[in-house]
C-alpha positions in Angstrom: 0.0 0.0 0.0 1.3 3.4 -0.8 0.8 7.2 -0.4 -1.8 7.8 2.4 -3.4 4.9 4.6 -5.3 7.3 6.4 -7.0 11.0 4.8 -10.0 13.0 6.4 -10.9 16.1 4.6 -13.1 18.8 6.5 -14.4 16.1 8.9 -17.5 17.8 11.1 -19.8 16.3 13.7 -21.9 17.6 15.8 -23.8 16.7 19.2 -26.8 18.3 20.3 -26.7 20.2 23.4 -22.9 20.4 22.8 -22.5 22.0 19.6 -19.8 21.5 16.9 -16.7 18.7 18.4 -14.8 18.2 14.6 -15.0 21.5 12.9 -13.3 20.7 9.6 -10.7 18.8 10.6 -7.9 17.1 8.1 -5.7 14.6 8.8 -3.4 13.0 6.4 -1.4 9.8 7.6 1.2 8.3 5.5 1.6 4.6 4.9 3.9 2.6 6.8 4.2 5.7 9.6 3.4 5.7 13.5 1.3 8.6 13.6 0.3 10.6 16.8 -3.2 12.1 17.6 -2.9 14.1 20.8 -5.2 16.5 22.0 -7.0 18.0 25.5 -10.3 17.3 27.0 -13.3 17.5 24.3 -10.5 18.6 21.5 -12.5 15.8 19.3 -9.5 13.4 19.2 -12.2 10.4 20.3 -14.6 11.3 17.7 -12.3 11.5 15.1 -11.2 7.7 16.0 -14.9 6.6 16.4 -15.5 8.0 12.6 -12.5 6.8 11.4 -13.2 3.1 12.7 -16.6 3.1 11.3 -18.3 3.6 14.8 -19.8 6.6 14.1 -20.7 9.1 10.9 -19.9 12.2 9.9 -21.7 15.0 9.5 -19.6 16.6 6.9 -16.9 15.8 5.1 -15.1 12.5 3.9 -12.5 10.5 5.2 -10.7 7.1 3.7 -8.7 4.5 5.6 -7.0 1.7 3.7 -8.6 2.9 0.4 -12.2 3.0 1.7 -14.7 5.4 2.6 -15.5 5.2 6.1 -19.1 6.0 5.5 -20.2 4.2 2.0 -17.7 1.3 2.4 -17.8 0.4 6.2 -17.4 -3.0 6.3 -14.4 -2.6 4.0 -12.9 -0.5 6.3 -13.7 -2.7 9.0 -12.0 -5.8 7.0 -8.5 -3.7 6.4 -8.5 -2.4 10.4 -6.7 -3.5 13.8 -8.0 -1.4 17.1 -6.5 -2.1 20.5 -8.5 -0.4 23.5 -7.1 1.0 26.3 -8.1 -2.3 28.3 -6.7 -5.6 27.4 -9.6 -7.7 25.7 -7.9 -11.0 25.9 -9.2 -13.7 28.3 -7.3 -14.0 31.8 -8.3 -18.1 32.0 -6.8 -19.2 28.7 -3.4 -19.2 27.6 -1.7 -16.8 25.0 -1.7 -19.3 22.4 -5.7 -20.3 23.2 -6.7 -16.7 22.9 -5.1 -16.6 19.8 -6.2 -19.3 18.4 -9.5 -18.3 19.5 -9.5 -15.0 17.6 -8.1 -16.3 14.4 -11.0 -19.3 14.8 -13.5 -16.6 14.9 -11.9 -14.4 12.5 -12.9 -17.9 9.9 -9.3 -19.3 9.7 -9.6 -23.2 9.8 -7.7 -25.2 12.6 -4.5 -25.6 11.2 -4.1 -22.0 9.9 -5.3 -20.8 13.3 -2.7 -22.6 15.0 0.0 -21.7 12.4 -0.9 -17.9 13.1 -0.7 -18.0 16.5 2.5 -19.4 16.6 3.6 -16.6 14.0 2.4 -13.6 16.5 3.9 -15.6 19.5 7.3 -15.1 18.3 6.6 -11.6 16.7 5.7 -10.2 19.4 8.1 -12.3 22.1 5.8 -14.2 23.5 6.9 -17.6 22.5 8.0 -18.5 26.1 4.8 -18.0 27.5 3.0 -19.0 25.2 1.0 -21.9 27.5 1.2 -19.9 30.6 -2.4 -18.5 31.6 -2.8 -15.1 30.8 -4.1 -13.9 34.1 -0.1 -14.8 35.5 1.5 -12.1 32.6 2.8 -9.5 33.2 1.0 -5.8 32.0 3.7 -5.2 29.5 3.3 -9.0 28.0 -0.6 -8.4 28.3 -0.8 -5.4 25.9 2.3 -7.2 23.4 -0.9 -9.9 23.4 -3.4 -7.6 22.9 -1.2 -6.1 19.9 -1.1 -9.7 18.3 -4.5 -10.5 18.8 -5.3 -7.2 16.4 -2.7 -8.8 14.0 -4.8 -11.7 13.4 -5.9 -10.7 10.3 -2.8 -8.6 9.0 -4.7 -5.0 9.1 -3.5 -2.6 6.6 -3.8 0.2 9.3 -3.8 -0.6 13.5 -5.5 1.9 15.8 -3.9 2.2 19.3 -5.6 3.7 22.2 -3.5 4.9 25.3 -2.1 1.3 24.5 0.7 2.3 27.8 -1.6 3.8 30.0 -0.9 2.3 33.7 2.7 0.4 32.5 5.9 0.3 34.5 9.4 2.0 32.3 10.1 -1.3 31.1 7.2 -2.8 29.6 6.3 0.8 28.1 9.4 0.5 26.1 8.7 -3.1 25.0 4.8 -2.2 23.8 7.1 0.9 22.0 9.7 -1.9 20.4 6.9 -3.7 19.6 4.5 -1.1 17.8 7.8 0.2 15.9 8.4 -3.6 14.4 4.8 -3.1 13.0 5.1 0.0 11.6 8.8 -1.2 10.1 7.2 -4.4 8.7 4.6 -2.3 6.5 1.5 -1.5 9.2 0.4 2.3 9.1 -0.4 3.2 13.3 -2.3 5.9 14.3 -1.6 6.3 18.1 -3.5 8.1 20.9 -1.4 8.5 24.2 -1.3 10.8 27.7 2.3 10.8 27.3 4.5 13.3 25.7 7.4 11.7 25.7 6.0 8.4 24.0 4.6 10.7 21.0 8.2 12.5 20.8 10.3 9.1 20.9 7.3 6.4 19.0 5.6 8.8 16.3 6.8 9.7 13.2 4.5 12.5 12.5 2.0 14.1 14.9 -1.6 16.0 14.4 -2.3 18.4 17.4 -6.1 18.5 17.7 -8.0 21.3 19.9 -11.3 22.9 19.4 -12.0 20.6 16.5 -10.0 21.5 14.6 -5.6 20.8 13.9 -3.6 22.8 15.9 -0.6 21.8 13.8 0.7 19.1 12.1 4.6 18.0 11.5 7.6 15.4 12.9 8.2 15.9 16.7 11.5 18.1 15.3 9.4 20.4 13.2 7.0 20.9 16.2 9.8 22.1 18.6 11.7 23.7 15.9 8.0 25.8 15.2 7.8 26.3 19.1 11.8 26.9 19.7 11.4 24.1 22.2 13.3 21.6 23.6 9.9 19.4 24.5 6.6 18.4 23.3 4.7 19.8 26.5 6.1 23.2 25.9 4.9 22.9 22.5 1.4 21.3 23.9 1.2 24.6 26.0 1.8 27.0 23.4 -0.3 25.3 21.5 -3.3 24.8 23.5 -2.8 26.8 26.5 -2.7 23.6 28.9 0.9 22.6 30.9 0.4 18.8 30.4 -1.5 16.0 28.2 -1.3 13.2 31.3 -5.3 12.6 32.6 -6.7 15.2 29.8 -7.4 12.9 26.7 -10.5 11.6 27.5 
């Protein structure tokens, strides 16, 4: 796949009682790239997600991911896309390989395909050791690595990742980052939503800065200091949006 896995053109949506939370926003996300969305409280980062997954419309605008309209083509979109929550969505009672062969059994692989795939995402994302160890004994960082493979079941074109190292110690953070990096280098386009700064500076290749629906700015994590005369993302968040910090405010 090349040029842009992921482009929204004047995206709008509106709640009642609320008013406007995407006001013609654009975002353009190249193939093969870990892209960042960051924003504050009500900036419209969440919406944009939930129209870009399919799980809710626009009211104006268009936007395509993987090739397909996200609001004439849905299930195509649906059959090109990965999406890991911010909680893990694997079962605690089986093992790693049984929730994986679970998901690629439900996903229509036949037996031996299943268990081939399983194996294949147990030693991509490092879990081959564990790999019959019940998944309520795994560690956090080992839970989310599973969680990443379980969205790799079916190859997606494009993986949405949702605060996927929210509540991690140093370590494992860095391993989910490894990990989500290996993707991206192996041909998966990431858009990424985190509470922390640093992970967008050191994990994303580009970065859209969303408040008010609408972008704030757009570039590398270089460009954005270099714009700011920064040495840090939260300095740039700040002069950006007015707010010190991103921790607790994406909601």
């Amino acid at each position: 796949m090349t040029g842009h896995a992921i482009l929204a053109e004047g995206l709008r949506k509106h709640y009642r009682g609320r008013g406007p939370v995407l006001d013609g926003l654009d975002l353009a996300v190249p193939a093969g790239t870990v892209h960042g969305l960051l924003g504050p409280n009500g900036a419209g980062k969440t919406t944009t997600v939930r129209i870009l997954t399919t799980l809710l419309r626009p009211d104006g605008g268009r936007a395509t991911v993987a090739g397909r309209d996200v609001t004439t083509d849905r299930a195509g979109v649906r059959a090109r896309i990965g999406v890991v929550g911010q909680y893990a969505a694997v079962d605690d009672v089986l093992t790693g390989r049984q929730n994986l062969d679970m998901y690629a059994r439900l996903h229509h692989l036949r037996a031996r395909a299943a268990r081939q795939r399983a194996s294949e995402l147990l030693e991509l994302f490092g879990l081959t050791a564990a790999a019959d160890r019940s998944v309520g004994h795994y560690s956090g960082g080992m839970r989310r690595r599973l969680d990443l493979a379980v969205s790799m079941v079916r190859s997606p074109h494009v993986l949405f990742l949702d605060e996927p190292t929210t509540g991690l110690d140093p370590r494992s953070r860095i391993a989910v980052w490894d990990a989500v990096r290996d993707l991206a280098r192996a041909g998966t386009t990431v858009l990424l939503t985190t509470q922390y700064l640093e992970e967008a500076d050191r994990l994303c290749d580009r970065i859209t800065v969303v408040d008010g629906g609408r972008v704030a700015a757009a570039g590398s994590p270089a460009e954005l200091k270099d714009r700011a005369g920064a040495t840090h993302l939260d300095d740039v968040f700040l002069d950006l949006t007015g707010r010190p910090t991103l921790t607790g405010a994406l909601r």
